[in-house]
N, C-alpha and C positions, 0 to 999 in steps of 0.2 A: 939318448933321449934329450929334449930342448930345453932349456931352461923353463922353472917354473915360471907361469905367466900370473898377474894377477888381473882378474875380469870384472866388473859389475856384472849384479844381474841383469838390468834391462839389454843390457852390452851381449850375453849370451843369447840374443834375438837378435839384435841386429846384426851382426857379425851375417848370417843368413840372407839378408837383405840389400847389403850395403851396396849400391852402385857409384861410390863415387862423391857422392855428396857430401859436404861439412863445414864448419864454421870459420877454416880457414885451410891455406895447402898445407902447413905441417901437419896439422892435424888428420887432413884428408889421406896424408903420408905416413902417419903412423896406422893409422885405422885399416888404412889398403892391406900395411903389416901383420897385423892384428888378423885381419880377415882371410890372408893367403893362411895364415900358420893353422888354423882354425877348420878352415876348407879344405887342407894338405891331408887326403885321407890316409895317406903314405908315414905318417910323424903321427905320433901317442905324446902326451905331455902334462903334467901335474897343472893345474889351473886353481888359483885360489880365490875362490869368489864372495867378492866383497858389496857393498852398500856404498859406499862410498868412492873420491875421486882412485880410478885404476891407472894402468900404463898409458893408455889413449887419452884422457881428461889430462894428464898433465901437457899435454900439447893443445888443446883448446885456449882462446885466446880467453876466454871466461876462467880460467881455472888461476888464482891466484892462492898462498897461502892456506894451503890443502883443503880448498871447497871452493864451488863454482859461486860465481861473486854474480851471475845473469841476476836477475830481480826475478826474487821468488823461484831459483831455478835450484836449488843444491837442496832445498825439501820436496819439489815435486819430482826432481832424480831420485832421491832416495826413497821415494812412496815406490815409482815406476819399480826399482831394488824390489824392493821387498814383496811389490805385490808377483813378482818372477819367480822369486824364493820360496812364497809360500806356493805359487802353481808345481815350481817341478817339487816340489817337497826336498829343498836341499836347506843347507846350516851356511848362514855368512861365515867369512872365517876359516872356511874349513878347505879343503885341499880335495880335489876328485879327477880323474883322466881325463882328458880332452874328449874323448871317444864315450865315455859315460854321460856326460854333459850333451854333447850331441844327437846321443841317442834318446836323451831325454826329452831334450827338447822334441825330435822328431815323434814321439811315442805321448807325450802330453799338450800339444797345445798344437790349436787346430789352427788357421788361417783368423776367422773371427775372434777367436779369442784373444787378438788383439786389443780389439775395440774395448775393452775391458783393462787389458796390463796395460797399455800402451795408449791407454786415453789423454788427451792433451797433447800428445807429443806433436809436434810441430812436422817429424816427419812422415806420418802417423797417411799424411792427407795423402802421400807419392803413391799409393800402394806396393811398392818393393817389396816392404818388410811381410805384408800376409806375402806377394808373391815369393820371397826368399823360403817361405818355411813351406809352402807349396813344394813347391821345390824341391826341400830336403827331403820332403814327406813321399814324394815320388821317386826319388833316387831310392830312399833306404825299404821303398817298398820291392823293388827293381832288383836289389842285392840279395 
């Protein structure tokens, strides 16, 4: 089994959508990381999902001294967090399978229900992220 990973919640959605895009190439290179391990339907793996900066944020160039320093960006990530948490009904903090996570997501939260978790987001406009969980939502209907 992989080592524990640790995720935000808005981060348990995009993982689904990610094409590539981000706020710098480290970043864009851990994230691609992040999203292979995720998408690897082959690998099961403990995930602890948090509210706060995870493995991916500390490569953002925004991320300084453990919270994103963007203007007004490290309360409206954490709103994003929680409003995730409360949709799939999970507990920050807490420790759950890869494959439970995923499957939650694909089983709670539709394409528009974005526009609600994921309002303001800047990547929000690409539409990836509803087409990412399209997506998931067709594959796991598929299996």
């Amino acid at each position: 089994m992989k080592r524990k990973v640790v995720l935000r919640g808005h981060h348990l959605l995009c993982v689904h959508g990610f094409q590539g895009m981000g706020y710098s190439p480290i970043f864009v290179n851990k994230m691609e990381e992040t999203v292979a391990s995720i998408r690897d339907e082959q690998v099961n793996f403990p995930i602890k999902v948090v509210d706060e900066l995870d493995e991916t944020c500390l490569f953002c160039p925004h991320s300084r001294e453990g919270i994103c320093n963007a203007p007004k960006a490290n309360e409206f990530v954490q709103e994003l967090d929680r409003k995730v948490l409360t949709h799939l009904q999970i507990e920050k903090n807490q420790l759950y399978l890869k494959e439970e996570l995923v499957s939650l997501v694909a089983e709670k939260v539709n394409p528009d229900d974005l526009d609600f978790l994921c309002e303001g987001c800047s990547w929000l406009s690409y539409g990836v992220c509803k087409e990412g969980i399209k997506t998931l939502q067709e594959k796991r209907k598929l299996s």
